[in-house]
C-alpha positions as CSV (number, residue, x, y, z in Angstrom):
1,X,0.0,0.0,0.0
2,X,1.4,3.3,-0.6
3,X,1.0,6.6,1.0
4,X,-1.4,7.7,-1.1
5,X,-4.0,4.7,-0.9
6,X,-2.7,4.9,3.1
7,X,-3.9,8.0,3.2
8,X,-7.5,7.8,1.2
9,X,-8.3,4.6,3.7
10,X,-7.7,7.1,7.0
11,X,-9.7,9.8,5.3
12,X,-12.4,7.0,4.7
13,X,-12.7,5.0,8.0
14,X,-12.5,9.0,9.4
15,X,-15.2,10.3,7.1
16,X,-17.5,7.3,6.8
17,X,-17.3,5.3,9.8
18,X,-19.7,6.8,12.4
19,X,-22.3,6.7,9.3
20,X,-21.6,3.1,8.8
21,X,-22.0,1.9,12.2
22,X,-25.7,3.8,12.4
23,X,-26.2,1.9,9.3
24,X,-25.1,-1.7,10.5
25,X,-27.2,-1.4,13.6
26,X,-30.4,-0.6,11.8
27,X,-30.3,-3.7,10.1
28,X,-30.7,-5.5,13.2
29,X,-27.4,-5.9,14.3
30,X,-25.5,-6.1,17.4
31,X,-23.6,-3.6,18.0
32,X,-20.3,-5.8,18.3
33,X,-21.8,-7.1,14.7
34,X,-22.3,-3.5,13.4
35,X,-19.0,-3.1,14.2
36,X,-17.0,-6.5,12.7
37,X,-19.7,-5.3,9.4
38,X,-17.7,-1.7,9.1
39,X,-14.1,-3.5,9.5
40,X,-14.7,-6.1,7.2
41,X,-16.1,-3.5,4.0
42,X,-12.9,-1.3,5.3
43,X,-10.8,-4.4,5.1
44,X,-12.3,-5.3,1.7
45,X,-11.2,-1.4,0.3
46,X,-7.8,-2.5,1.9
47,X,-7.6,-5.5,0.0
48,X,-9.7,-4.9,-2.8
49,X,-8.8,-1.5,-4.0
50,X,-12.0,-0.4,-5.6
51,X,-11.8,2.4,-7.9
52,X,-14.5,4.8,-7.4
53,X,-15.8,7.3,-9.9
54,X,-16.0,10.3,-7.1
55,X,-16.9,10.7,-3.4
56,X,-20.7,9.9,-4.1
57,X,-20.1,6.7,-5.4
58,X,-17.5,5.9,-2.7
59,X,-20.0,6.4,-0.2
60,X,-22.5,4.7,-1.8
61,X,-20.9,2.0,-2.4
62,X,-19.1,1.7,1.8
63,X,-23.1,1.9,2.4
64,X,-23.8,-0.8,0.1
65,X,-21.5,-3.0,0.6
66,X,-21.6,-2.2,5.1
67,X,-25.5,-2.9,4.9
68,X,-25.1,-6.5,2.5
69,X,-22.0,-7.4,4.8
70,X,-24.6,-6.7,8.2
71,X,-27.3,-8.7,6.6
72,X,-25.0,-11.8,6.3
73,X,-23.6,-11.4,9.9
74,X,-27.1,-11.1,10.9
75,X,-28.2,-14.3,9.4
76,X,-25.2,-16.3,10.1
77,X,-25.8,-15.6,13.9
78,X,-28.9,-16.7,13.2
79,X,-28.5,-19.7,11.6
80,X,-25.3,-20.7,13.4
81,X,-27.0,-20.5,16.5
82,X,-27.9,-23.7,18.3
83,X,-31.5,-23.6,19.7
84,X,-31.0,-24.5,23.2
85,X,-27.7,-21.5,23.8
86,X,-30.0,-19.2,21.2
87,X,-32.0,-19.3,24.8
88,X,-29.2,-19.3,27.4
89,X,-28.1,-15.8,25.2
90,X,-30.0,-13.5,26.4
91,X,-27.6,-10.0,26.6
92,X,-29.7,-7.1,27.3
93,X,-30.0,-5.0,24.0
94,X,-28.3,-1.4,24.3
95,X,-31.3,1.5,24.5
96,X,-31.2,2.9,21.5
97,X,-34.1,5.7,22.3
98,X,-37.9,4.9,21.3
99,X,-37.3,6.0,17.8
100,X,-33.9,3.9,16.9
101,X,-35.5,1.1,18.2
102,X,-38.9,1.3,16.9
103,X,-37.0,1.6,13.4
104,X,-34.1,-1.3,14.5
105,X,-37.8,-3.6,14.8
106,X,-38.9,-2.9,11.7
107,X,-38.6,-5.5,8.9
108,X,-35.0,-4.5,7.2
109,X,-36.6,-3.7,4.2
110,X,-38.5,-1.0,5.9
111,X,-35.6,0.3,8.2
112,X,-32.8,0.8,5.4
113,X,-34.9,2.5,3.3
114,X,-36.1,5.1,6.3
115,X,-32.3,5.0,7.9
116,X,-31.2,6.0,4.9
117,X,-33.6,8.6,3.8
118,X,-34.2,10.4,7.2
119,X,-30.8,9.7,8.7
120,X,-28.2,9.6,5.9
121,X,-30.2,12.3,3.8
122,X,-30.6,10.2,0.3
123,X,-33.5,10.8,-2.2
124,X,-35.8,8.1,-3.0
125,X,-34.2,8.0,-6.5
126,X,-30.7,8.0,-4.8
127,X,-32.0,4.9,-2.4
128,X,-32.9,2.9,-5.5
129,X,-29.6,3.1,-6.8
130,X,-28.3,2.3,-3.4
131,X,-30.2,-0.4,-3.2
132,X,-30.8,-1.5,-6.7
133,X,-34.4,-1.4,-6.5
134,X,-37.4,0.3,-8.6
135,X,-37.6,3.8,-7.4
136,X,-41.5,3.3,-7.0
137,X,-40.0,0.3,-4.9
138,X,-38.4,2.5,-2.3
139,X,-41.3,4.7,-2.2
140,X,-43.5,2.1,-1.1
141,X,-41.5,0.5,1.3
142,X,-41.0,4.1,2.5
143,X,-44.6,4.9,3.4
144,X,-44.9,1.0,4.4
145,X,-42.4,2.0,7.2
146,X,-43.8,5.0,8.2
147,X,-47.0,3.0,8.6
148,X,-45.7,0.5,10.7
149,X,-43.5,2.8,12.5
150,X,-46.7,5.2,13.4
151,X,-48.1,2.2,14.5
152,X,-45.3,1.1,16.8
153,X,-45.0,4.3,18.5
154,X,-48.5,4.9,19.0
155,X,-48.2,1.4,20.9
156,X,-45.4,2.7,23.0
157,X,-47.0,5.6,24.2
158,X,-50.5,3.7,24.9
């Protein structure tokens, strides 16, 4: 690695990482998981050396690739888990506020579509690209998930 790929991976894990983690964790993950997701897509750049057209893409694809990479973690504990320590495992989850975790509960299709549009800022049309998805896609599962997340809160507070 030379100084200059050196020095676009600090600017990157600086830039991009707390992003990243808020990402990871809204797709159900722990946060120990959120945070082996981040490490492994920055390890990938390390490795990898994509070359990305500017910083839009760059981040867009760190998103990508972060919210794919939490989905498998996510799974894997899943499935890896056997059934009788998936019940002996029972670590408190971290309060994450009535919103965050209103949106953590909601199916992932819902939640990365709202995380990124209300947290990270991205257009619906900039979401479907994201995500590869129909952009009338993303605005359904975007209502969807303020539906459901109505819902939820209003359950809270009753």
């Amino acid at each position: 690695m030379d100084r200059e790929q050196e020095q676009d991976l600090r600017r990157m894990v600086e830039t991009y990482s707390p992003m990243l983690l808020r990402a990871a964790l809204t797709r159900g993950s722990t946060p120990a998981d959120a945070e082996d997701a981040v490490q492994d897509v920055f390890l990938r750049v390390l490795t990898h050396a994509p070359r990305f057209r500017d910083r839009e893409h760059e981040k867009a694809w760190l998103l990508r690739a972060t919210l794919n990479r939490s989905s498998d973690l996510r799974r894997r504990r899943r499935d890896d888990a056997p059934l009788e320590d998936a019940e002996k495992a029972t670590a408190p989850e971290p309060d994450y506020g009535p919103l965050l975790s209103a949106v953590r509960s909601l199916p992932q299709a819902y939640s990365a579509v709202i995380h990124l549009y209300y947290y990270e800022g991205y257009s619906i049309k900039e979401i479907a690209g994201l995500l590869a998805l129909p952009v009338p896609t993303v605005g359904t599962r975007l209502s969807r998930g303020r539906s459901r997340l109505r819902d939820l809160l209003k359950e809270e507070d009753a």
